[in-house]
C-alpha positions in Angstrom: 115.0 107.8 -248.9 117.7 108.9 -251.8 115.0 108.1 -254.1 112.7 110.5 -253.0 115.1 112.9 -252.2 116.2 112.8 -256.0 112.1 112.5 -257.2 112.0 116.0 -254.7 115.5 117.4 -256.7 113.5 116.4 -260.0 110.2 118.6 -259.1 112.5 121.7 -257.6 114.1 122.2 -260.5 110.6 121.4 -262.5 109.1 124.3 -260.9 112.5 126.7 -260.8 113.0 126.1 -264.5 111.0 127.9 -267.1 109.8 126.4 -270.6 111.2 127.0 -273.2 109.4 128.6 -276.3 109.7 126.3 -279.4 107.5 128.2 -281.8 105.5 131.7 -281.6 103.3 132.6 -285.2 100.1 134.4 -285.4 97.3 132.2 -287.3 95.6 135.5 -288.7 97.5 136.0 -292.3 96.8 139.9 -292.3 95.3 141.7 -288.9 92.0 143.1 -289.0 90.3 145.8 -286.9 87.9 144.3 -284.9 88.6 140.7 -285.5 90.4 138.6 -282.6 94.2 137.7 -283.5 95.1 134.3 -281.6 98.4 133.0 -281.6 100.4 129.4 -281.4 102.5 128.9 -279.1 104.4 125.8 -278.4 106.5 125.5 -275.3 108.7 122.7 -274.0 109.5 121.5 -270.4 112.7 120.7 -268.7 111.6 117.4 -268.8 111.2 117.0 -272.8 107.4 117.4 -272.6 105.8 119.8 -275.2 102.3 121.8 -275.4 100.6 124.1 -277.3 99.9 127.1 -274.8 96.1 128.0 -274.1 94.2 130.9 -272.5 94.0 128.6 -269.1 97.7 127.8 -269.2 99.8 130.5 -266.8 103.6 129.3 -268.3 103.6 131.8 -270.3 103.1 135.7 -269.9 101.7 137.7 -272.9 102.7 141.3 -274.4 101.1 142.7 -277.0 102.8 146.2 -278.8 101.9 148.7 -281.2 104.4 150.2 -283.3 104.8 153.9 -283.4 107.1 154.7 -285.9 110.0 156.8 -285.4 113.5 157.3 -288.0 116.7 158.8 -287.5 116.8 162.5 -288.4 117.2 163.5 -291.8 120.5 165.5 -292.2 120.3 166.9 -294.8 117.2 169.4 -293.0 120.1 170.3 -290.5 120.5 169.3 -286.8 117.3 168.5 -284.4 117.7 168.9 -280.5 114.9 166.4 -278.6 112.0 168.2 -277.2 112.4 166.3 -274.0 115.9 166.8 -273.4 117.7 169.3 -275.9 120.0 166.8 -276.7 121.1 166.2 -280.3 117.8 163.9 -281.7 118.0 160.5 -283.6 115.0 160.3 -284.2 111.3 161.9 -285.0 107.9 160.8 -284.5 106.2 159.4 -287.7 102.5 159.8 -286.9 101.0 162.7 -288.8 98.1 163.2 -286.4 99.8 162.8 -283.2 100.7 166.1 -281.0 103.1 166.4 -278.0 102.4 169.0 -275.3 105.9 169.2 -273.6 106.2 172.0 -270.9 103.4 173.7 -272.1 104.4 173.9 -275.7 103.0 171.8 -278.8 105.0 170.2 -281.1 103.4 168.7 -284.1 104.9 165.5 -285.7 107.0 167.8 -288.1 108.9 168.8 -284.9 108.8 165.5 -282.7 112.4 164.6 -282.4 113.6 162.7 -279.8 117.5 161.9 -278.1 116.7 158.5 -278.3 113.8 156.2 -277.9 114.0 156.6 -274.0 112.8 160.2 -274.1 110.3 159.2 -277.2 108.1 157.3 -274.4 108.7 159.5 -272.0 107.1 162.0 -274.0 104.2 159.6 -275.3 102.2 160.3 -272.1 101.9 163.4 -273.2 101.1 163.1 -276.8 97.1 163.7 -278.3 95.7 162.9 -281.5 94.1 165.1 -283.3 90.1 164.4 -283.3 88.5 162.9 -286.9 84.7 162.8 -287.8 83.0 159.6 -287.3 83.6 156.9 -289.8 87.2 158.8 -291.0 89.9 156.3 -290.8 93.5 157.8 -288.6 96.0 158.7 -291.3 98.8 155.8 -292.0 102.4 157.2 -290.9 104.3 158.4 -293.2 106.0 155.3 -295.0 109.5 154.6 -294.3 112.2 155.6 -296.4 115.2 153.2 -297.1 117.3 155.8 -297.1 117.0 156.9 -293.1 117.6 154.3 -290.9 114.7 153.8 -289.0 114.1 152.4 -285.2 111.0 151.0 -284.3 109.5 152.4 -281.1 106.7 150.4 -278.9 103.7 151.1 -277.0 102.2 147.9 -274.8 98.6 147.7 -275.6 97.5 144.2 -274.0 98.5 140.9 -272.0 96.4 138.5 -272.5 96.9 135.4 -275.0 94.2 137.0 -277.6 94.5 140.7 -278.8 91.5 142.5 -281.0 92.9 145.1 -282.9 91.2 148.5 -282.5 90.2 151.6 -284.7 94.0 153.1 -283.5 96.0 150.1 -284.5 94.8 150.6 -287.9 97.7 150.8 -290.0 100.5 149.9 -287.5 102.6 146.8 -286.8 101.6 144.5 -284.0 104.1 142.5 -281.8 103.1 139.5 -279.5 105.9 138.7 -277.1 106.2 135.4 -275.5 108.0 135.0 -272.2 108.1 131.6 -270.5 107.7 131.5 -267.3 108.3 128.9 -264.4 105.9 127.0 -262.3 106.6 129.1 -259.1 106.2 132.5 -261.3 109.7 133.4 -259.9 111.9 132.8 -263.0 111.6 133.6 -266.6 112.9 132.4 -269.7 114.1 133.9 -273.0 111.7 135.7 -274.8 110.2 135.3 -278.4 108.4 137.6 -280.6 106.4 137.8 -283.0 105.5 140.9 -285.4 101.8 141.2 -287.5 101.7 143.1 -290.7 99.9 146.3 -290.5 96.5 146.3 -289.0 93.7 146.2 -291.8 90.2 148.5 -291.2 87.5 146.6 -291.0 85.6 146.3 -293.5 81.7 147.1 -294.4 78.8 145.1 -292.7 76.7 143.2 -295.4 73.7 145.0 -296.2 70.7 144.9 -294.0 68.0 143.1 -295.8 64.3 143.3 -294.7 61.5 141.2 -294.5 58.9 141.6 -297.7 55.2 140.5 -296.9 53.9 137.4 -299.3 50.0 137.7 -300.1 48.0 134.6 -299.2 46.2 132.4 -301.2 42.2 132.8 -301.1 40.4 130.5 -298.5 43.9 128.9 -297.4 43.0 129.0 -294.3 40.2 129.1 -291.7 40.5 132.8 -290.3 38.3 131.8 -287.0 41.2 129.2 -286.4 44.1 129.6 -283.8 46.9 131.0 -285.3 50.4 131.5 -283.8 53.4 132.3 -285.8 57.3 131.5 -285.8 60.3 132.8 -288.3 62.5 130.2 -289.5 66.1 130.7 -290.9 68.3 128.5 -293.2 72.2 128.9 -293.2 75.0 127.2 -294.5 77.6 128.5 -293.0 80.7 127.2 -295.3 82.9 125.0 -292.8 86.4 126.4 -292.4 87.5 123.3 -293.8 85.9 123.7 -297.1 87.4 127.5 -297.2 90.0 127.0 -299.0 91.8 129.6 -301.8 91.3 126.3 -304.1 87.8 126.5 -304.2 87.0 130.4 -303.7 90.6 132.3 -305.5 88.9 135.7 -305.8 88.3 135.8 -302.3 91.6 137.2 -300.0 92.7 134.7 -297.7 92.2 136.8 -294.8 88.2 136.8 -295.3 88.7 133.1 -295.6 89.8 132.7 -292.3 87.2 131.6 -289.4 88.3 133.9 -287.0 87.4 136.8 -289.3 84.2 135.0 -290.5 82.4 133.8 -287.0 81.6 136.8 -286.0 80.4 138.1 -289.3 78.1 135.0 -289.6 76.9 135.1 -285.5 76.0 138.7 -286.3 73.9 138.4 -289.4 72.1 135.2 -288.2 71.2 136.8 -284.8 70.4 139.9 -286.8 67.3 138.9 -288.0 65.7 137.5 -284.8 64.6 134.0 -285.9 63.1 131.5 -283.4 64.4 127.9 -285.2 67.7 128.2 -286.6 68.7 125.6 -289.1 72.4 125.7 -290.3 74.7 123.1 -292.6 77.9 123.1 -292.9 78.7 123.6 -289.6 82.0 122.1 -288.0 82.4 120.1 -285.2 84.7 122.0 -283.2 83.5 125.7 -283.9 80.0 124.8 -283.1 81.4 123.3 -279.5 84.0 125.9 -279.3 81.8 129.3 -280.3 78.5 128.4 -282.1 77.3 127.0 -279.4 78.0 128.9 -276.1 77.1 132.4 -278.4 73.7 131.1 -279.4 73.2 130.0 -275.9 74.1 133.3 -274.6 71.5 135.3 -277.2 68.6 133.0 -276.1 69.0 129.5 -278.2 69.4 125.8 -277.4 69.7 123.5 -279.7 71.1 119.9 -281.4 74.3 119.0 -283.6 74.7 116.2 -285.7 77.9 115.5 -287.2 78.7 113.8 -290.5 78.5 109.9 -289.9 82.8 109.2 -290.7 85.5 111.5 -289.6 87.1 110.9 -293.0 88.7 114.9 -292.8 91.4 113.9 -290.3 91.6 115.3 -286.6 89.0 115.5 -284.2 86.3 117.9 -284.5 87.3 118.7 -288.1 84.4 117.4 -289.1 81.3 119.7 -290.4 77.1 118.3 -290.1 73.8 120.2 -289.2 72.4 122.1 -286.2 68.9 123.0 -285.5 68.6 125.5 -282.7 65.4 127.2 -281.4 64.4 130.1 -279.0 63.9 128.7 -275.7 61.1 131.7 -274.8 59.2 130.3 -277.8 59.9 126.6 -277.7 60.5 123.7 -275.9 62.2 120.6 -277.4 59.8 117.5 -277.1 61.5 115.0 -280.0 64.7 115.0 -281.6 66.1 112.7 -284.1 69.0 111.9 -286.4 69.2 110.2 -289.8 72.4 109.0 -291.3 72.2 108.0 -295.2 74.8 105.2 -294.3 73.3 103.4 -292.4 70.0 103.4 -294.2 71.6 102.5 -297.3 73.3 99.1 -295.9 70.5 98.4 -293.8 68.9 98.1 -297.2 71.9 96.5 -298.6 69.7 93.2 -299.9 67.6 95.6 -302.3 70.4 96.8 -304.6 71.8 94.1 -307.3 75.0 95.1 -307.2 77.6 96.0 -304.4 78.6 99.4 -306.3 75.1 100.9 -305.5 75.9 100.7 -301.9 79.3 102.1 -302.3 78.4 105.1 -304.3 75.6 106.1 -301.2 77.9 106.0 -298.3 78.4 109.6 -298.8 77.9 110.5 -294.8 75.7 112.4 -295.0 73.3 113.2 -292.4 70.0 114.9 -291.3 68.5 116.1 -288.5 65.0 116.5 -287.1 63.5 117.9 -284.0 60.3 118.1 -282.7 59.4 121.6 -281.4 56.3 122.5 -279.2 55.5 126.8 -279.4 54.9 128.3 -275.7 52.5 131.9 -275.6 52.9 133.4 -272.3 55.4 131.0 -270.8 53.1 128.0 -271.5 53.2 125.3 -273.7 50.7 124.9 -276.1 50.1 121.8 -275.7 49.8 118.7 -279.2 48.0 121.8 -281.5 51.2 123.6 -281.3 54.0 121.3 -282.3 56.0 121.3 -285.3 58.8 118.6 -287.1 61.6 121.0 -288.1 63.8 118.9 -290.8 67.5 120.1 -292.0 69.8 117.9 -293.9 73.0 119.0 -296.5 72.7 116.8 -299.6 75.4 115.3 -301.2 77.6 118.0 -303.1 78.8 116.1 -306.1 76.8 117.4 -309.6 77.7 114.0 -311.1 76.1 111.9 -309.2 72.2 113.1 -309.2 71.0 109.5 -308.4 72.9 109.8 -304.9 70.9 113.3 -304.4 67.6 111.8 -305.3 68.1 109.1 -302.9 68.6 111.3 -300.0 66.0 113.2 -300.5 63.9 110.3 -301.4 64.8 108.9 -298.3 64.5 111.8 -295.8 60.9 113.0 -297.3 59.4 109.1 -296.8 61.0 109.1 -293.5 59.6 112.6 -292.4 56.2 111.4 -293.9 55.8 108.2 -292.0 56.8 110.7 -288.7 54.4 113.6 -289.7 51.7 112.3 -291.1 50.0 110.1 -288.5 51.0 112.7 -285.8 49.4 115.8 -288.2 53.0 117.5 -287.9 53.0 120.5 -289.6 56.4 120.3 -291.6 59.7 122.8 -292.5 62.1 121.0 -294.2 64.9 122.9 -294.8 69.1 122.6 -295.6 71.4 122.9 -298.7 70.0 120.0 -301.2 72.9 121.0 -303.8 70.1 120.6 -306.7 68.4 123.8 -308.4 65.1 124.0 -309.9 65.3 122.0 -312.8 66.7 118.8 -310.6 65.0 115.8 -310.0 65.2 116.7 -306.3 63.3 119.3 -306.9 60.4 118.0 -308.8 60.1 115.1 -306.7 60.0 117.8 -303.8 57.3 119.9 -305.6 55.0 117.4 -307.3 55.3 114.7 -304.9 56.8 112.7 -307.4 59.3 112.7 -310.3 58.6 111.8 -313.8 60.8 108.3 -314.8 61.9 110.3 -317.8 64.0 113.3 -316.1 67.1 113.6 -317.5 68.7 113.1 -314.1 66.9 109.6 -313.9 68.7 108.2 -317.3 72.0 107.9 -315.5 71.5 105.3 -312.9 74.8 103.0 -313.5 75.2 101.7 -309.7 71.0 100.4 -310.3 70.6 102.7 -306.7 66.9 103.7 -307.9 65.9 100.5 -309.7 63.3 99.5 -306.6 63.3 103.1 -305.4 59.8 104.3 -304.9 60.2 108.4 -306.2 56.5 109.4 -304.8 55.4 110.5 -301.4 52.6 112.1 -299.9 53.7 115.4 -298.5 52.3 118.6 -300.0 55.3 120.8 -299.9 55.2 124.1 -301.0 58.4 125.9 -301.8 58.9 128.5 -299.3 60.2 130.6 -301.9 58.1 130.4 -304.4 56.8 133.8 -305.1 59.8 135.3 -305.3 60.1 133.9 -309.3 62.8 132.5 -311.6 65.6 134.9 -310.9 65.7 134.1 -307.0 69.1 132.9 -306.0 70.4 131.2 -302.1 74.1 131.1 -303.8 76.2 134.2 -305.3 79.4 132.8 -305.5 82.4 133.6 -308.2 81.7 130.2 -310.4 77.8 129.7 -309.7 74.7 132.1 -308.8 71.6 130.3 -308.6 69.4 128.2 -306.2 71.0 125.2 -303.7 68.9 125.9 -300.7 65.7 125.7 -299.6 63.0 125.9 -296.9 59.7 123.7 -297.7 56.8 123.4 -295.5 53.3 121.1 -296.1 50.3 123.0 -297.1 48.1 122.3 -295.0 48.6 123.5 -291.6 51.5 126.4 -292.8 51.5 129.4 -294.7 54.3 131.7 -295.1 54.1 135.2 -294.2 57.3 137.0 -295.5 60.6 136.1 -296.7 63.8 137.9 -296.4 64.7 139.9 -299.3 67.3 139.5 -302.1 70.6 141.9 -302.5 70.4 143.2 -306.0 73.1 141.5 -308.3 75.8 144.7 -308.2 76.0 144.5 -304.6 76.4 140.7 -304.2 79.0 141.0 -307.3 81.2 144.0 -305.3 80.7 141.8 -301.9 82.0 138.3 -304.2 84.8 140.3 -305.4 86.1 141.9 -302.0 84.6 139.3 -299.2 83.1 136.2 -298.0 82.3 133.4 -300.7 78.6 133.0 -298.7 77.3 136.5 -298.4 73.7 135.6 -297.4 71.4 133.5 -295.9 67.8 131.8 -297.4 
């Protein structure tokens, strides 16, 4: 009986003590209009037990502020009386396009002084701003002086856990404060705050790029066949892990961040309304956490497959490939995954030395579904399936025999699956190998010539028994659009790393998206994301 009377004590005081807050920090470096700001929070129990607080989790209650700046007045203009009050006024409202209608008088910001910061939000129920055109940006308050001393007056603007900043907190301070409170909701604990920096515009979309139409070759086709067609997109969408100020310096840190990014990317990808989606690069997390539940809400299903080894550290900080697909066009019939890992030591016996296997356990992976199109809510039956292939190629320039083999491998897997099936082919994903690579002359010609340059530097013996032919005729989706097309504008390297191939003989493309000119990518590079566009 005393034991459960003290176990009973124990979960009384539980639930009448509030957390405590350990740490409060906003993840967002610099605030941007538009873009959600998500803090950390870590709390810790009476009974030594710490978490990080989530949008479910009700210990802790959430205020979000603007600042509206306000100083002391400046003497040496004389005495100010509060237009509230008459009183002698400490301080005056910053804002330069803020108005207060007090007992049916105006008083501009000029003559907004206040007794004290009491009466200043009194009077903010009755202030206006003045009306701008469309696309003009509020005036920034005037800047403080460090010779007034200023006070910092607050306006609540939100409670929940995650705030977007809107067009009027653009150019003001935020603050997030953190209250702890206990398991019955009848006690709270001390609070903590938090302060952004000011609140950034947001800033231009990418430009809208259309579709160009590409003329088809003579008798490519029988035009009393059946003919149905399908738009496919290829997107690597640069996992936050890989975003680093390391690898992209020019860019600022806060167009590095994902929270500024995902919704950038999820609007230009579902701008241009394709029906098979094939992305690299995409981590494990975001895709479980907002890829996927966004593209299911626009229409999409669809399949991940991460990298084989979670060598990157923590769960779901891992990146691999997605292929998703409109469910009102398609129906998913096959899908299928191919890790280079476990090909290459399933094939251990061929290579002479140990180091060959070594250098190809790279983890990388590919992915391949097979898709069947529908036409007025039907399926169209064997005559309207397709393989849809996406893989990301081993990044490393010094190592083009790794690259070869992947490829190598992928295509003679995909041929053995397409070929006795008559599968129409796309094969698309990041293959980190331009025009001049072996990959893509082995791609192109259905073979590669023993005396590429790439093929002289084979140390690890990984192609000695490698058979570089295959039977596929791929086309370059791209083709037409000539020697100066480029999937990757970044500040170190512009050229082509991506790619969407299909076989000849049952596809033909249509259009392709069009290229931004080279000043516009070189302005975006300079000022924004490292991975302006997609293939």
């Amino acid at each position: 009986g005393r034991q459960h009377s003290e176990t009973a004590a124990r979960g009384t005081m539980m639930a009448d003590s509030p957390p405590v807050v350990l740490r409060a920090e906003l993840l967002n470096s610099v605030p941007i209009e538009g873009v959600e700001i998500e803090p950390y929070v870590l709390i810790q129990f009476a009974n030594g037990q710490s978490r990080q607080v989530t949008d479910d989790d009700d210990s802790v209650l959430f205020k979000w502020c603007r600042c509206e700046y306000t100083a002391s007045s400046d003497t040496q203009d004389g005495p100010r009386t509060c237009i509230m009050t008459g009183k002698p006024a400490t301080m005056q409202c910053l804002l330069p396009d803020v108005t207060f209608e007090i007992n049916g008088h105006e008083y501009k910001h000029e003559q907004a002084y206040f007794a004290s910061d009491i009466e200043f939000n009194k009077a903010w129920q009755f202030h206006k701003r003045a009306s701008r055109p469309e696309g003009v940006d509020a005036p920034k308050p005037r800047r403080q002086d460090p010779s007034r001393d200023f006070v910092n007056v607050w306006q609540e603007i939100g409670q929940s856990r995650v705030y977007v900043p809107q067009k009027q907190d653009v150019g003001r301070i935020l603050k997030l404060e953190c209250t702890p409170i206990s398991q019955n909701g009848l006690y709270t604990g001390k609070s903590v705050s938090v302060e952004s920096s000011e609140v950034m515009p947001a800033p231009p979309l990418a430009p809208v790029r259309q579709m160009i139409d590409v003329p088809g070759p003579p008798n490519s086709f029988d035009p009393r066949g059946p003919k149905a067609t399908f738009k496919v997109m290829s997107y690597n969408t640069l996992a936050d892990i890989y975003a680093t100020p390391q690898v992209y310096p020019y860019t600022p840190a806060w167009a590095l961040a994902w929270n500024f990014r995902k919704r950038n990317l999820l609007r230009e990808i579902l701008s241009y309304k394709a029906d098979v989606l094939a992305l690299q690069e995409v981590q494990a997390d975001h895709y479980k956490e907002f890829l996927e539940p966004e593209f299911r809400a626009a229409g999409y299903d669809g399949v991940y497959k991460q990298k084989t080894r979670e060598s990157m550290g923590q769960d779901g900080k891992m990146d691999g490939c997605a292929i998703l697909y409109r469910k009102s066009k398609f129906v998913l019939i096959e899908k299928h995954a191919l890790e280079f890992n476990h090909v290459a030591m399933s094939r251990a016996k061929q290579f002479k030395s140990d180091k060959a296997l070594q250098c190809l356990l790279k983890d990388n992976v590919a992915l391949v579904l097979v898709l069947e199109m529908c036409h007025n809510g039907q399926q169209m039956g064997t005559p309207g399936r397709i393989c849809v292939a996406t893989t990301h190629i081993y990044q490393n320039q010094g190592f083009p025999n790794v690259k070869i083999w992947q490829v190598m491998t992928l295509v003679q897997e995909l041929q053995k699956f397409t070929v006795p099936r008559q599968l129409p082919l796309v094969l698309t994903g990041d293959l980190n190998s331009q025009q001049d690579s072996a990959v893509y002359e082995f791609l192109q010609r259905n073979g590669v010539s023993p005396n590429h340059a790439e093929l002289q530097d084979d140390a690890q013996g990984i192609l000695e028994s490698a058979e570089l032919r295959h039977g596929l005729s791929l086309r370059d989706s791209h083709a037409m659009m000539g020697k100066d097309f480029y999937s990757n504008f970044t500040g170190g390297f512009v050229g082509v790393l991506d790619y969407l191939w299909h076989t000849a003989e049952r596809l033909r493309v249509t259009r392709v998206l069009q290229q931004i000119d080279h000043d516009t990518l070189t302005a975006f590079t300079v000022r924004a994301a490292p991975h302006p566009f997609p293939c």
